[in-house]
N, C-alpha and C positions, 0 to 999 in steps of 0.2 A: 509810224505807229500802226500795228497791224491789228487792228480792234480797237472800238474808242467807248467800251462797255464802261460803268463805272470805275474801273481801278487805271485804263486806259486813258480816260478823260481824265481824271485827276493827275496823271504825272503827267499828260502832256499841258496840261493848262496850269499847273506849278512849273516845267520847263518854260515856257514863254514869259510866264510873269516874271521868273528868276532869270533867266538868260536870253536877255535881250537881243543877244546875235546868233538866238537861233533859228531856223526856218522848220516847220514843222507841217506834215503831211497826214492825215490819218483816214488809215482807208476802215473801212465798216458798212456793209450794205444797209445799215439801219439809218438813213443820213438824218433823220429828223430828229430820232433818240442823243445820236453823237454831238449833234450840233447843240441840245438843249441841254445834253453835259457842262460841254464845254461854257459854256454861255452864251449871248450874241455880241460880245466883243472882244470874244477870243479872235488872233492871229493862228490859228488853226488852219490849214486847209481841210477839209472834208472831203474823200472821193468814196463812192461806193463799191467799186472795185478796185481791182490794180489794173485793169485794159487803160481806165483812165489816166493813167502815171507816164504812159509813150513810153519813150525810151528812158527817161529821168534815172539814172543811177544815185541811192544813199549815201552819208558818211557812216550813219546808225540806222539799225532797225531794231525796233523793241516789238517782239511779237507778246500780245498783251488777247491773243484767244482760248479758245477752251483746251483743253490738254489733246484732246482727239484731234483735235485741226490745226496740232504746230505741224505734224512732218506736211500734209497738204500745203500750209501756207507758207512753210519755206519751200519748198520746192515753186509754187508760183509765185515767188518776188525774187526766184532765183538771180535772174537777170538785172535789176532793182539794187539786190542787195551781194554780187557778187565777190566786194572785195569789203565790204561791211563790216565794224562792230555787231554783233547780233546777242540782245538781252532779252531772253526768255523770262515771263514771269510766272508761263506754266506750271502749274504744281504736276509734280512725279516725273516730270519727262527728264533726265540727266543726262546730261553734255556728251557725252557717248552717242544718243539716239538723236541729238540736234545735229550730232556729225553726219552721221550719215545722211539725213536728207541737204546740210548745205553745202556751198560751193568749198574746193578747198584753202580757199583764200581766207575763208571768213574767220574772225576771231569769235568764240564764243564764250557768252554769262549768266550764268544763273543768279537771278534775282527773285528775293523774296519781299513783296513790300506787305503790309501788312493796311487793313481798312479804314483806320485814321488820316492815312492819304490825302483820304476825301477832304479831311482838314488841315493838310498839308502840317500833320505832326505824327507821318509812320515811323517805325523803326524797320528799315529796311536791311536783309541782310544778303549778299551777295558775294559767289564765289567764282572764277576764271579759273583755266588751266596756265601757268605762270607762265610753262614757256611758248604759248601762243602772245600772251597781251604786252602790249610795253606801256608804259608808265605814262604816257598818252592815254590811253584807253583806261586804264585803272580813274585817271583824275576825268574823264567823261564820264564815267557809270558814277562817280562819288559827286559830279556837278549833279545830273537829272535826277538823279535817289536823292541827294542833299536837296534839291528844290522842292522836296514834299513833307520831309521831316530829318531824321536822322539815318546813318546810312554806317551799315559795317563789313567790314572783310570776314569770310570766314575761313579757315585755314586748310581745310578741307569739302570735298562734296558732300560728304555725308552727313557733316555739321547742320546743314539744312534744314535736315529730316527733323533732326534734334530741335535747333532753334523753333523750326513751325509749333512745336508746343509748347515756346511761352512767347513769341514775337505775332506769329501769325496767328495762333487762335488766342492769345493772351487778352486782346480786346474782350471776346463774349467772355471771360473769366469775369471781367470787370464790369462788363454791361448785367452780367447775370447777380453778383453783389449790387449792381444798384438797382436788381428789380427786388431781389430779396430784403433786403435793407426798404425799401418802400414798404411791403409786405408789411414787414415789422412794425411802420412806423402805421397802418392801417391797422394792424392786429390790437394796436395800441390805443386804438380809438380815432385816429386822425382821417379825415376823408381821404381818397386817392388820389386826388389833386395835390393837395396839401403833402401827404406823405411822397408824391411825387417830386415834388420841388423841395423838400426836404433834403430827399436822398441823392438826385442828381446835383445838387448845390453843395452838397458836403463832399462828395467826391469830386465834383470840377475844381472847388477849392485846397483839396486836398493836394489832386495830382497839379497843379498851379503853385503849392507852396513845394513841391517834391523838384520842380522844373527851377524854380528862382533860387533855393535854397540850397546851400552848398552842401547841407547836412544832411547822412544817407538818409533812407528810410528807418533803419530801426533807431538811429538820434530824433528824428524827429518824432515816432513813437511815446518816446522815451518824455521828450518837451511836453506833450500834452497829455500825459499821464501823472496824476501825482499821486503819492503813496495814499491808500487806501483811498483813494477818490472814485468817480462815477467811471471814468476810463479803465483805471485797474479793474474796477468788478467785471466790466465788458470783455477787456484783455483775457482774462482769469478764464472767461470759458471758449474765446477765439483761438490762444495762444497754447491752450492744453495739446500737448505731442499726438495724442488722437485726432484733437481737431483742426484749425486752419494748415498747422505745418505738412500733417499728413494727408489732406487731403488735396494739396496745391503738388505736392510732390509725383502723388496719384493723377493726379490732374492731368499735369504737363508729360507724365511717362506714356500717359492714354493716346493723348492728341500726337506723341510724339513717333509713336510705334504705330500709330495708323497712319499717318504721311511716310514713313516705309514701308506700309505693306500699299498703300497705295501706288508708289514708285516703282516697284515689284512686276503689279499690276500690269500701269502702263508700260510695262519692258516687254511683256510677252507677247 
């Protein structure tokens, strides 16, 4: 693990707890931050460099740094990680520009997880180029992404770009309705305490019965609405084609078309 920042810590300390047979490395010059991630009975190794590592060669390397410092940090764990799986979780850099800085041995993946992680319920989506990886590899990226939450193929690279605006920024969609929804229930006369524990309980409970519940989102809409009741008048001005549909559409086209021109970006 090359960075053990928060989204770093989180897949490697859901890989240890979920895969018991695995050995796990993570280099980060921040060793106190990394370590307090993780926890103090993580099976982690912690080094602050790679000088530290000797000659140790990978079976994987997840590079989990800032976008500016993948081509530097593959190129120094080149030796490390020469004949490596290699899963990038860098936003904008594509599998073209990881080629060029690693060995030509390596297999490369783009993954996207997403900052539920942290509670080991992402939806992670990831894509390879098919005729590098063999079916070995596809069922490793789906074990470590599977040990934080849920984990998908995507059919293409570009799909990425796309998914980032409802997987990877979909969370603050939903953080930003439970601070709004609190608002409301403040505007409403309730303290912000109160209105706080209101609106974060009705949404953990929501997305809790959407998880156990076989029945999609708009059936269960549908369950806890009844004809002219408190939820239909609610629905009645959420549900209007100007508002929640059209602006979730707007939303996720926003967040989506800025993760390409960010990708863009980092190519020049």
């Amino acid at each position: 693990m090359i960075g053990c920042g928060n989204m770093g810590a989180a897949i490697a300390a859901g890989a240890v707890a979920q895969m018991p047979d695995v050995d796990i490395t993570a280099v980060d010059p921040n060793l106190d931050r990394a370590r307090e991630l993780l926890g103090p009975q993580s099976r982690v190794r912690v080094v602050a460099d790679l000088a530290q590592l000797g000659a140790r060669s990978f079976d994987v390397g997840i590079l989990a740094v800032k976008p500016q410092h993948v081509t530097a940090a593959l190129r120094s764990a080149e030796r490390h990680l020469a004949e490596a799986l290699i899963i990038s979780i860098a936003a904008g850099i594509p599998i073209a520009a990881l080629r060029v800085a690693a060995t030509s041995a390596a297999r490369l993946v783009r993954v996207m997880p997403n900052l539920p992680a942290l509670a080991a319920a992402a939806m992670s989506v990831g894509y390879g180029e098919p005729e590098t990886l063999a079916s070995e590899d596809r069922r490793t990226v789906q074990r470590i992404f599977g040990a934080v939450g849920h984990f998908c193929w995507l059919a293409n690279e570009a799909e990425i770009d796309i998914a980032t605006g409802v997987t990877g920024s979909g969370p603050g969609y939903v953080f930003a309705f439970a601070q709004h929804l609190q608002r409301a229930g403040e505007a409403m006369g309730f303290t912000s305490d109160t209105a706080a524990q209101f609106a974060r309980q009705t949404i953990i409970g929501a997305a809790r019965l959407l998880e156990t519940d076989p029945r999609s989102a708009e059936e269960l809409k549908n369950a806890v609405t009844s004809p002219g009741g408190t939820t239909a008048a609610g629905l009645a001005v959420l549900d209007a084609p100007d508002a929640l549909p059209h602006l979730l559409i707007q939303t996720t086209a926003a967040a989506a078309n800025r993760a390409a021109q960010l990708a863009k970006f980092q190519q020049q």
